[in-house]
C-alpha positions in Angstrom: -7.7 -45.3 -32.6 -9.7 -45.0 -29.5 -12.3 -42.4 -28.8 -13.3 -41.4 -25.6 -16.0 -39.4 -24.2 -15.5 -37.5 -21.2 -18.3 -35.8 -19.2 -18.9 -34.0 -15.8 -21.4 -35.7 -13.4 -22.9 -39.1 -13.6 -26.4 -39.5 -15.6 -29.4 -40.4 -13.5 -31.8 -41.1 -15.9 -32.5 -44.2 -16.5 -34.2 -44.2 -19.7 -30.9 -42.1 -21.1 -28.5 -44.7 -19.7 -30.3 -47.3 -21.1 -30.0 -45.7 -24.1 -26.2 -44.4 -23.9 -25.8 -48.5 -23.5 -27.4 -49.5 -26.6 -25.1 -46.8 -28.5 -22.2 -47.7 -26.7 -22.7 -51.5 -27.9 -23.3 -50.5 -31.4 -20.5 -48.6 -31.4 -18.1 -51.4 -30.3 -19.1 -52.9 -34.1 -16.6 -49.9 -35.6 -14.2 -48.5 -32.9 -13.1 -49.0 -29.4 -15.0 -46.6 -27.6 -15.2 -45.4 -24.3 -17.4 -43.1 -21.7 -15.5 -41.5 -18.9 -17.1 -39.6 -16.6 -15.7 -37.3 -13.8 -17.3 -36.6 -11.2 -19.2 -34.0 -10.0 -17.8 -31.7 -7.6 -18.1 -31.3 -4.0 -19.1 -27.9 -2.2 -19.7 -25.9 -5.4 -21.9 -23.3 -3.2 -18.9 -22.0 -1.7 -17.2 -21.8 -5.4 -17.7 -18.9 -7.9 -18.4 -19.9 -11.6 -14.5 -19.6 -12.2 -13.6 -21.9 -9.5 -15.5 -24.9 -10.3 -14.4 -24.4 -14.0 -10.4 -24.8 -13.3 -11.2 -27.6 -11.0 -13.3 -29.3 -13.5 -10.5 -27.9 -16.1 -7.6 -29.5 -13.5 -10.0 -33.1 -13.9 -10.2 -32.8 -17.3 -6.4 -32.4 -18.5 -5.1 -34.7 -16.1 -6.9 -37.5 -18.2 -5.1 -36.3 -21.2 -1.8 -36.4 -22.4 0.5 -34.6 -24.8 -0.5 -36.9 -27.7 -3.8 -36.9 -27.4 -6.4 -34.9 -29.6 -8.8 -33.0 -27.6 -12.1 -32.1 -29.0 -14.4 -29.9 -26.9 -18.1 -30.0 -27.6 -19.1 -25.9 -27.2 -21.9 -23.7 -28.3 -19.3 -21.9 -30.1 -17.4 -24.9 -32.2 -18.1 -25.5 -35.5 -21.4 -27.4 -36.5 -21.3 -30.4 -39.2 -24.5 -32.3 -40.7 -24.0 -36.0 -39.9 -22.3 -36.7 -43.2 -19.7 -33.6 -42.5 -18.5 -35.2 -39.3 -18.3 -38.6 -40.6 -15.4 -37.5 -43.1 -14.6 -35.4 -39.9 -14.2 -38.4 -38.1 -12.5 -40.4 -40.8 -9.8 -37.5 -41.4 -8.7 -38.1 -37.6 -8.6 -41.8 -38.1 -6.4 -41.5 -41.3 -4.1 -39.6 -39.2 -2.2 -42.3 -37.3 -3.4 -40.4 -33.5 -3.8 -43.1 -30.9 -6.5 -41.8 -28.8 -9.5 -38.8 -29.5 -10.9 -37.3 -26.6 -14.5 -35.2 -27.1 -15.5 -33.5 -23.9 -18.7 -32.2 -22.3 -18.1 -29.9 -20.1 -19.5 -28.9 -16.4 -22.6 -26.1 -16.6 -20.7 -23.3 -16.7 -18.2 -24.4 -20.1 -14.3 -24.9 -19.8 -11.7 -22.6 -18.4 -9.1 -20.9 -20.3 -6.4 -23.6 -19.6 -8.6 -26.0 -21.2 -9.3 -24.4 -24.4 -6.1 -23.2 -25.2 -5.1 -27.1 -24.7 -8.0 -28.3 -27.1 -7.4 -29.5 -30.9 -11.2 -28.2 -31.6 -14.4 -27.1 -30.7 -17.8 -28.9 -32.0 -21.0 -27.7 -31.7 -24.0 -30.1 -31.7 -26.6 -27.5 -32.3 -27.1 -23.7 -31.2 -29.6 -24.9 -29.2 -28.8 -25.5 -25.3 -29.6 -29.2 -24.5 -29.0 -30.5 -20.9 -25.3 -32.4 -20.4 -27.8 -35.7 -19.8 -28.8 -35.1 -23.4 -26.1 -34.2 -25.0 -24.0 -37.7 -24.1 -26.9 -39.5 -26.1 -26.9 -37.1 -29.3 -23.3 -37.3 -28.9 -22.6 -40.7 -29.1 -25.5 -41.7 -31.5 -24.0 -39.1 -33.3 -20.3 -41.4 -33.4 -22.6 -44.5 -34.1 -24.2 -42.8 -37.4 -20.4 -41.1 -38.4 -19.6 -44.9 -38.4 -22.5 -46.2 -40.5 -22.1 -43.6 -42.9 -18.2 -44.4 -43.5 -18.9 -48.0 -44.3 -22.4 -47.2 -46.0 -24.6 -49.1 -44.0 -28.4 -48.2 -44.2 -28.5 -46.3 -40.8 -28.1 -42.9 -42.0 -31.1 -41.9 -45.2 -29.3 -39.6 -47.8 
């Protein structure tokens, strides 16, 4: 299985994509993993809110395909401690899909096409990080799943 994590705009911070490197690395250890990011859009002054969420929606499906599993990260998805999304992640593995896609989305969310597209919604937390955050929680997040499957010493029970 591959996992793949898609997110609007590039991150600037170089602290966090410094960071975002170390995780990816780690995570090569366990899975094949990659980040994907789309980028931001031109003009958006001249788009309302709705706009710039189908074109950011039209972005986001086209790097998907009928047999992929599509997990959105949203305030409103369904929260798991650490230990909860590891079996989380090990129930998709044990079920023969090919590729898992998590996206972040633009600042305004997804549009309708693309939830009613998605497999699931995850929320990290119902607080409101920034979308530069949230790829590091995210994906340290993957890493720890990982180390908790094969009971490494990352994660303290």
């Amino acid at each position: 299985m591959t996992i793949t994590l898609l997110a609007i705009g590039k991150t600037d911070n170089l602290h966090l994509i410094q960071l975002i490197e170390d995780y990816k690395k780690r995570l090569s250890f366990y899975i094949k993993f990659n980040f994907e990011i789309i980028p931001d859009l031109k003009k958006v002054k001249n788009l309302s809110e709705a706009q710039q969420k189908d074109k950011e929606g039209e972005l986001i499906l086209k790097k998907i395909t009928t047999a992929d599993t599509l997990i959105l990260l949203d305030e409103n998805g369904k929260q798991y401690n650490s230990i909860d999304f590891s079996k989380h992640l090990q129930k998709h593995m044990n079920s023969g899909i090919k590729n898992l896609f998590f996206v972040i989305g633009g600042p305004y969310g997804f549009n309708e096409k693309v939830y009613y597209r998605a497999n699931g919604k995850i929320s990290l937390s119902k607080m409101t990080f920034s979308h530069q955050m949230v790829r590091l929680f995210f994906i340290e997040q993957l890493y720890r799943g990982f180390t908790i499957l094969k009971n490494e010493p990352y994660h303290h029970r």
